[in-house]
ROSE-4610 file (N, C-alpha, C; in Angstrom, 1 decimal, always signed):
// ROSE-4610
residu = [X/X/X/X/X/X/X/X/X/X/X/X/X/X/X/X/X/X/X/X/X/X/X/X/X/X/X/X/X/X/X/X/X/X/X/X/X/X/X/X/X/X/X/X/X/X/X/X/X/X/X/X/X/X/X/X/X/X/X/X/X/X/X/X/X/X/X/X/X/X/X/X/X/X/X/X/X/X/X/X/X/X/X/X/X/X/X/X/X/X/X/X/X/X/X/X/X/X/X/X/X/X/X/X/X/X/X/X/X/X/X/X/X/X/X/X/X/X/X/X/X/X/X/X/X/X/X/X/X/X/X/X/X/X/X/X/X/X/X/X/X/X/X/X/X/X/X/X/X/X/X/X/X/X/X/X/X/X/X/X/X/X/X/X/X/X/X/X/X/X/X/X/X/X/X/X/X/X/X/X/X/X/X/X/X/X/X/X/X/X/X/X/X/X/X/X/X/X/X/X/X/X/X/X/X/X/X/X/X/X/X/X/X/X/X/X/X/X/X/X/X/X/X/X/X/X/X/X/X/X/X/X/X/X/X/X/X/X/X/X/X/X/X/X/X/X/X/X/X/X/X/X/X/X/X/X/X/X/X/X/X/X/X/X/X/X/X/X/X/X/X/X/X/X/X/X/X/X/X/X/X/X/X/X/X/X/X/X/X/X/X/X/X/X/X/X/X/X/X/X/X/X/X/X/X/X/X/X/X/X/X/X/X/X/X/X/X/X/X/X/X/X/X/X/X/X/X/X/X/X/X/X/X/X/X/X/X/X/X/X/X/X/X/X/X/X/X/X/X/X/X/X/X/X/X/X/X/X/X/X/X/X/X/X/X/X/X/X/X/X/X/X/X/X/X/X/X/X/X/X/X/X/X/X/X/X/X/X/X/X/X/X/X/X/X/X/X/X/X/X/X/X/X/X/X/X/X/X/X/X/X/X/X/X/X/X/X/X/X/X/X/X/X/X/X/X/X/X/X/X/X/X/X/X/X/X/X/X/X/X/X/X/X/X]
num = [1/1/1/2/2/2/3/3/3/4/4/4/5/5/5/6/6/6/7/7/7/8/8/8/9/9/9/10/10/10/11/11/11/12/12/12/13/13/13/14/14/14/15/15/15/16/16/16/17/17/17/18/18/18/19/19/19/20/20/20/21/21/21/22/22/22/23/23/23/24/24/24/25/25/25/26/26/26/27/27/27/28/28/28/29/29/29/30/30/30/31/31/31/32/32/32/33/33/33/34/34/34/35/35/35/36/36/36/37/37/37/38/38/38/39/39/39/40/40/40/41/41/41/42/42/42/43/43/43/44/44/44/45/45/45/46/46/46/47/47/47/48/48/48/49/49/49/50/50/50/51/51/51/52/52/52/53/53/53/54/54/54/55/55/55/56/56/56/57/57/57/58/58/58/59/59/59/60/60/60/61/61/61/62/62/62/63/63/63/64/64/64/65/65/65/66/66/66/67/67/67/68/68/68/69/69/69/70/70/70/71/71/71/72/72/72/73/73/73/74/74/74/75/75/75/76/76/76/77/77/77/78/78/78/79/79/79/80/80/80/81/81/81/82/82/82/83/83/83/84/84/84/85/85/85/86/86/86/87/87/87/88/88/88/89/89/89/90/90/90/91/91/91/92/92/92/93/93/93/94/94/94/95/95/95/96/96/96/97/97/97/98/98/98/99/99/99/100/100/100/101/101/101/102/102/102/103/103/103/104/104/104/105/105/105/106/106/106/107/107/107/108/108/108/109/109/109/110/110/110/111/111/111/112/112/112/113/113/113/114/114/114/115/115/115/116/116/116/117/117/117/118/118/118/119/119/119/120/120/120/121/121/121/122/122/122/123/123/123/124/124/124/125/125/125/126/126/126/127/127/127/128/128/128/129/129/129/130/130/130/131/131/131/132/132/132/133/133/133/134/134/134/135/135/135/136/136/136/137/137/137/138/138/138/139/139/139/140/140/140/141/141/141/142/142/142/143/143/143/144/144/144/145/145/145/146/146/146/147/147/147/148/148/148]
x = [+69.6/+69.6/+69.5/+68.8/+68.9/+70.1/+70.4/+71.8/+71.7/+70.9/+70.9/+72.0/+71.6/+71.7/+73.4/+74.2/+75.0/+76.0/+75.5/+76.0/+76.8/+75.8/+75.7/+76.4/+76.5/+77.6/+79.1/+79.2/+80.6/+81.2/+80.4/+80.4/+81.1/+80.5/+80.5/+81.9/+82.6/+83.2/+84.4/+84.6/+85.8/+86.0/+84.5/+84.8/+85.3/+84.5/+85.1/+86.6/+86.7/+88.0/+89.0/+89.2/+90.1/+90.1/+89.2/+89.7/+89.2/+88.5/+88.4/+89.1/+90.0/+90.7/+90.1/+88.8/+88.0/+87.6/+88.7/+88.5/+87.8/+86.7/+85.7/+84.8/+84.9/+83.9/+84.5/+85.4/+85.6/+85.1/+85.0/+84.7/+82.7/+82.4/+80.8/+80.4/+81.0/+81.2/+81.3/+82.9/+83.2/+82.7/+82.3/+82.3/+83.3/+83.0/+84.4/+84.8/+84.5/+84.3/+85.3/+84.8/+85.0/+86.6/+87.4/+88.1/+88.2/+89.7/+90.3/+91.4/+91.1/+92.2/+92.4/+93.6/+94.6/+95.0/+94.7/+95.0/+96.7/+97.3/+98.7/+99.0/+98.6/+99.3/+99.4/+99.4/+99.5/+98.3/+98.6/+97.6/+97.4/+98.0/+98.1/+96.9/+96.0/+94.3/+94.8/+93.7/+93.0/+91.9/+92.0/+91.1/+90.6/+89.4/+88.9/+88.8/+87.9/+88.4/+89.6/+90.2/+91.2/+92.6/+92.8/+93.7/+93.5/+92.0/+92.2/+92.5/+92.0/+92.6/+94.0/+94.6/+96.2/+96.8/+96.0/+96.1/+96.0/+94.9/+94.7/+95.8/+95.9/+96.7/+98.6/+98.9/+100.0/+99.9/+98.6/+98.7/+98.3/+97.5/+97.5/+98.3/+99.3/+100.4/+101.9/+101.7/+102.4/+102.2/+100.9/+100.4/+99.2/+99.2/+98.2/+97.3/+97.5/+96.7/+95.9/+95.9/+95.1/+93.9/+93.4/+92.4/+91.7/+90.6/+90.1/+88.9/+88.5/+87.1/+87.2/+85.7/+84.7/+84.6/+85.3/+84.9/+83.4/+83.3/+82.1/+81.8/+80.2/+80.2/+78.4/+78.7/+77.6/+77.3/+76.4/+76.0/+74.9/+75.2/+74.0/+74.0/+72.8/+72.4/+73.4/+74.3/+75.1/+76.2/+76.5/+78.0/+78.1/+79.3/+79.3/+80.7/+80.6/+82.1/+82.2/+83.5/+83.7/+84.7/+85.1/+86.4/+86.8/+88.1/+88.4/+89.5/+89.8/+91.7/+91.8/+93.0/+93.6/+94.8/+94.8/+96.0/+96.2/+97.7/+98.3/+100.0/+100.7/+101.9/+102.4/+103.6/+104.6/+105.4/+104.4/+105.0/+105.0/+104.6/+105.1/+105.9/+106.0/+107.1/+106.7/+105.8/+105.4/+105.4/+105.6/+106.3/+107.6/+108.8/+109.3/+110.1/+111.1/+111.4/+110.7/+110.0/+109.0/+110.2/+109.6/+110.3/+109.4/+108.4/+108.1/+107.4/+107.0/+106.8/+105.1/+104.8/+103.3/+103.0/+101.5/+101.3/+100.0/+100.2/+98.2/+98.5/+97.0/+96.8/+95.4/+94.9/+93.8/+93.5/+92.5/+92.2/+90.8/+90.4/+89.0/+88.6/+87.7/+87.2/+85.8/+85.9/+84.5/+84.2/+83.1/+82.5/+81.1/+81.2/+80.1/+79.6/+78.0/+77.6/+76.9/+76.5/+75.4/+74.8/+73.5/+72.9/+73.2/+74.3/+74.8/+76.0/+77.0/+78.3/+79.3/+80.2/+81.2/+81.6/+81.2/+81.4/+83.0/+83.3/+84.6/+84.7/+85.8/+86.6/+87.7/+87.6/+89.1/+89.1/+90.5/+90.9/+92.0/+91.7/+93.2/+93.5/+94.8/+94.9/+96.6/+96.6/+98.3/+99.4/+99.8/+100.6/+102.0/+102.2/+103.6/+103.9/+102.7/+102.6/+103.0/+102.7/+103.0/+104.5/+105.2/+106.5/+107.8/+106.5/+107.4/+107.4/+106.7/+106.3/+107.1/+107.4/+108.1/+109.5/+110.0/+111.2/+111.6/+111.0/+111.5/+111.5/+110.9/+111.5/+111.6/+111.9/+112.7/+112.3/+111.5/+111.5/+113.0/+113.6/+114.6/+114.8/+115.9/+115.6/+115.2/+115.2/+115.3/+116.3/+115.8/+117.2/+117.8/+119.2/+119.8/+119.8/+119.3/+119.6/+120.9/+121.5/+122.3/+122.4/+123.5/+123.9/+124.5/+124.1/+125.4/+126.6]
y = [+111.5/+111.0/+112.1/+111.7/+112.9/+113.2/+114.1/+114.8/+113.4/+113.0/+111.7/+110.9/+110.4/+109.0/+109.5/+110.5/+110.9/+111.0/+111.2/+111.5/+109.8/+109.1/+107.6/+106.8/+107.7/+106.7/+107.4/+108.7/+109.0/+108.0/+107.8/+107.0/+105.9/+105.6/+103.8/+104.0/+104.9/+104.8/+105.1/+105.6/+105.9/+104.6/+104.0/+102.9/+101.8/+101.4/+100.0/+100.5/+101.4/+101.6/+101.8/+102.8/+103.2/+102.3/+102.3/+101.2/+99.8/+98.8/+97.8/+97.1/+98.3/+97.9/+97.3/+97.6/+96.9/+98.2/+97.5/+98.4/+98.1/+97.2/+96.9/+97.9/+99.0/+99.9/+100.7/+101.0/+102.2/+102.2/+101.1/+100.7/+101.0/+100.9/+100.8/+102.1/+103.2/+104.4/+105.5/+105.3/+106.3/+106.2/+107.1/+107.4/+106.9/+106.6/+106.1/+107.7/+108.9/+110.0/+111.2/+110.3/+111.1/+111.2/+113.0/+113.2/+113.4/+113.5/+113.9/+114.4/+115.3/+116.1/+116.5/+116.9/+116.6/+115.4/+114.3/+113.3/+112.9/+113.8/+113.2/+114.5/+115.5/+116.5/+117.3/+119.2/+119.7/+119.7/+119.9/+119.8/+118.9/+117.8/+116.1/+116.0/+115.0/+114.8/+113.3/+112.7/+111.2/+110.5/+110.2/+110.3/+108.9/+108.6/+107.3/+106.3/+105.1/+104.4/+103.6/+103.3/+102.6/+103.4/+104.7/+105.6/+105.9/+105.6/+106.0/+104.6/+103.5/+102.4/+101.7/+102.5/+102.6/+103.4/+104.6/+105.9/+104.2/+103.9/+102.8/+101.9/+101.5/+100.2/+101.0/+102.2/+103.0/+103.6/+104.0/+104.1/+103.2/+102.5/+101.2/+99.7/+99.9/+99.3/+99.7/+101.1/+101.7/+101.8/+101.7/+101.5/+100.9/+99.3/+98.6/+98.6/+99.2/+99.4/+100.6/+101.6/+102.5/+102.5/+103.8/+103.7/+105.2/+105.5/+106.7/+106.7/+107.6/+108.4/+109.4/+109.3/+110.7/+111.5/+112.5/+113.5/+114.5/+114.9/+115.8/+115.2/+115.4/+115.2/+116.5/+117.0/+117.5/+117.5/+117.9/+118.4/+119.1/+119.2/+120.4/+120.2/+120.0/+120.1/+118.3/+118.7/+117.5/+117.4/+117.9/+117.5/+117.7/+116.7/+116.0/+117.0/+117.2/+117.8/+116.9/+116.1/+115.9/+116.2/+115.9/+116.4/+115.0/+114.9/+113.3/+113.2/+112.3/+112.2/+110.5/+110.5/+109.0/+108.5/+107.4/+106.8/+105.7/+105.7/+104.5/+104.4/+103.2/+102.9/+102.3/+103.0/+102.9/+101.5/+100.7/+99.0/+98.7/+99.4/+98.8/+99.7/+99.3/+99.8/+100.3/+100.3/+101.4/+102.6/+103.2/+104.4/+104.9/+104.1/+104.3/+103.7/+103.0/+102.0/+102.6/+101.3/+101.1/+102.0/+102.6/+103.2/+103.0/+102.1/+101.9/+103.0/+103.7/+105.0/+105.1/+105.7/+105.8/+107.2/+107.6/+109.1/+109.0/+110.0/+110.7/+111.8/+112.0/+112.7/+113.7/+114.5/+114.8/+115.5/+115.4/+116.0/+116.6/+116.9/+117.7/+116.7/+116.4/+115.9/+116.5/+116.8/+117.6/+116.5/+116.2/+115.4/+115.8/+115.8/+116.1/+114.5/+114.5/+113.1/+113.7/+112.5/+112.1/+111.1/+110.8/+109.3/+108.1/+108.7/+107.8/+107.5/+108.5/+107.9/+109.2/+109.6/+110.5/+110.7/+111.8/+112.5/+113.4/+114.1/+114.8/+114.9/+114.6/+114.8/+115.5/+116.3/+117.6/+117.2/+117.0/+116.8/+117.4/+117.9/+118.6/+117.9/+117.3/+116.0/+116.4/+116.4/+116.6/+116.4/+116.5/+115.3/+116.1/+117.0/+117.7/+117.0/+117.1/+116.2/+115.0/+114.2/+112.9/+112.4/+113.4/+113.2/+113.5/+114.5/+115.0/+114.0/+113.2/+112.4/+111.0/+111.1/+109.6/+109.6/+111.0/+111.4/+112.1/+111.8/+112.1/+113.7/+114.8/+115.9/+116.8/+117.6/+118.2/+120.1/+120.8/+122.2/+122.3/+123.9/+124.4/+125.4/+125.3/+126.2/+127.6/+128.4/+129.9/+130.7/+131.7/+131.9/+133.6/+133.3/+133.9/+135.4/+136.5/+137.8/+138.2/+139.1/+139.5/+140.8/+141.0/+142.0/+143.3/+144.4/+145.1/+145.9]
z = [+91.7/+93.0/+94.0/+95.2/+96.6/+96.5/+97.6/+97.9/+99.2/+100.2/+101.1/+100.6/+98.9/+98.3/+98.2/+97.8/+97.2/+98.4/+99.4/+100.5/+100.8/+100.9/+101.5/+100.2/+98.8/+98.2/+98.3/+99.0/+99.2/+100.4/+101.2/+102.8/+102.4/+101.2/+100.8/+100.0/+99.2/+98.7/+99.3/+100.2/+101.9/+102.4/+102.7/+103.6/+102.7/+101.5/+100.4/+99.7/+99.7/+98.6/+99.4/+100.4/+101.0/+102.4/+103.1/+104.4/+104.0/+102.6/+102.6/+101.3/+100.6/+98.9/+98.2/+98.4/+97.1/+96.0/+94.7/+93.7/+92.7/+93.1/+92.4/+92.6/+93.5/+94.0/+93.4/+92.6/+92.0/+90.9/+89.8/+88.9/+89.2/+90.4/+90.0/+90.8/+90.9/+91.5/+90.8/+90.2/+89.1/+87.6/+87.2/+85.5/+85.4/+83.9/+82.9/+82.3/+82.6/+81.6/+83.2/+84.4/+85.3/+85.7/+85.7/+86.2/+88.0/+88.3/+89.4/+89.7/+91.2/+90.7/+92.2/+92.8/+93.9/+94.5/+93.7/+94.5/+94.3/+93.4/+93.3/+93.3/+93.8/+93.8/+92.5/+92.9/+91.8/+91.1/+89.2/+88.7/+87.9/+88.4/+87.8/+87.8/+86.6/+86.8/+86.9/+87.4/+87.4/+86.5/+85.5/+84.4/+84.3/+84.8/+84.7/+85.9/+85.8/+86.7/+86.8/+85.8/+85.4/+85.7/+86.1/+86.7/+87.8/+88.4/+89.7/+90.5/+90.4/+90.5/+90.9/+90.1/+89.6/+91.1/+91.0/+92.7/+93.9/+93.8/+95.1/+95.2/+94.6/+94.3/+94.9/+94.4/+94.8/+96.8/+97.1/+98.5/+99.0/+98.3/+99.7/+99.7/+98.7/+98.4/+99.0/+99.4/+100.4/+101.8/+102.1/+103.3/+103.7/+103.3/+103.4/+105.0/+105.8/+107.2/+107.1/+106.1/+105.7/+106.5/+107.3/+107.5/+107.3/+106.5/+107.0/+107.6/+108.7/+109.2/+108.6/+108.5/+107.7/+108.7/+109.0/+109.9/+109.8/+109.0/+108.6/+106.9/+106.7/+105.3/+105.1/+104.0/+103.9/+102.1/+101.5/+100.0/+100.1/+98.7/+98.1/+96.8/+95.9/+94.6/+94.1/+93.5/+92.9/+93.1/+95.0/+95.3/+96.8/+96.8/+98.3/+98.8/+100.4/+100.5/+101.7/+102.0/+103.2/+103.4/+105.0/+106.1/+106.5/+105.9/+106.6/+107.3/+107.9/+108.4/+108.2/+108.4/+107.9/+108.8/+109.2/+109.6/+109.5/+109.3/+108.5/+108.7/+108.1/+108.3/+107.4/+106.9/+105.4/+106.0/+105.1/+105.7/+103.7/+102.8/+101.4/+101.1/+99.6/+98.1/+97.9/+97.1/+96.1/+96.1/+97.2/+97.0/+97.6/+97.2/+97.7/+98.5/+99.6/+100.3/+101.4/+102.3/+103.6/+104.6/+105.3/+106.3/+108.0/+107.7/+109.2/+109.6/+109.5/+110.4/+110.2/+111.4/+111.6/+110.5/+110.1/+109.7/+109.9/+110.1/+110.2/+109.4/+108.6/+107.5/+107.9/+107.4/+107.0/+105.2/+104.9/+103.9/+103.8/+102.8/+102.2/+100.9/+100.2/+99.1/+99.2/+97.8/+96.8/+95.7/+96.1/+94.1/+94.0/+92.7/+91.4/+91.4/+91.7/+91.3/+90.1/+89.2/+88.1/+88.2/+88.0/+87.7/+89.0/+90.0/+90.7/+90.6/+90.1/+89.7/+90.2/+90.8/+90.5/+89.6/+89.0/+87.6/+87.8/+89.0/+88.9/+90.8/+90.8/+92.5/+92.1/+93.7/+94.0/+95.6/+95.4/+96.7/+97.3/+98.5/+99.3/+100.5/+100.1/+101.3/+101.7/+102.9/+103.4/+103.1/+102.0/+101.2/+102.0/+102.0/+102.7/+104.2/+104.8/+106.1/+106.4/+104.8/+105.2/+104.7/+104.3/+103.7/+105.0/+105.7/+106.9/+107.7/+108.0/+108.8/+108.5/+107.2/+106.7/+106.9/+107.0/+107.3/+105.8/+104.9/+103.5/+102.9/+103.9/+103.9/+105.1/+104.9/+105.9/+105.3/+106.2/+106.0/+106.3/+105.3/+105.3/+106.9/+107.1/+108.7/+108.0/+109.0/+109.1/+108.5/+107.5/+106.9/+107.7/+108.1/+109.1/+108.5/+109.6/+109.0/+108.5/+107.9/+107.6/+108.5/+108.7/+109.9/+109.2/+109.2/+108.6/+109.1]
């Protein structure tokens, strides 16, 4: 497929999964073969569509008003990079008890297409930001000089 086509199924795959929870698009998107990796942080992978699925069903089960824009999106050869941000509000469970609170996010996502499918995604998405934002952590202050 063009780098165009690959482009326009990352687009589709932002807009149906993430702002419309249809994970029927993950299923006709991702490889069965295809990994991922920063979506839970660390170097936790996402293996399949049936695990990444699982990912959806956890954030947008935590925050079913999910919304992302594609800020920038560009490729080259067999991979897409975009720039996105997100906003949303911890009105579910699943992660967690709802705490009401608004968050805005941004991230980065990279994928490898094949044939028409995402073969492997890496993503760097705020995840510290949005904990801060939930109230659920808290940077340590400043640690006090010692005097002598």
């Amino acid at each position: 497929m063009s780098v165009e086509q690959n482009i326009q199924l990352m687009q589709r795959w932002f807009q149906e999964v993430w702002n419309e929870g249809r994970t029927q698009t993950v299923h006709e998107l991702l490889a069965p073969e295809a990994v991922a990796r920063g979506q839970r942080g660390g170097d936790k992978l996402i293996r399949g569509p049936e695990e990444f699925v699982q990912f959806v069903h956890e954030i947008r089960g935590a925050f079913p008003d999910i919304r992302v824009r594609v800020e920038e999106v560009f490729g080259a050869d067999d991979k897409v990079a975009l720039r996105w941000s997100g906003t949303m509000t911890h009105t579910g469970d699943t992660m967690g008890p709802a705490t009401g609170r608004n968050v805005q996010i941004g991230g980065i996502t990279i994928a490898t297409f094949k044939d028409g499918k995402i073969t492997a995604g890496w993503d760097h998405w705020d995840q510290l930001g949005m904990l801060e934002q939930l109230g659920l952590y808290h940077a340590p202050g400043p640690a006090l000089a010692k005097t002598a």
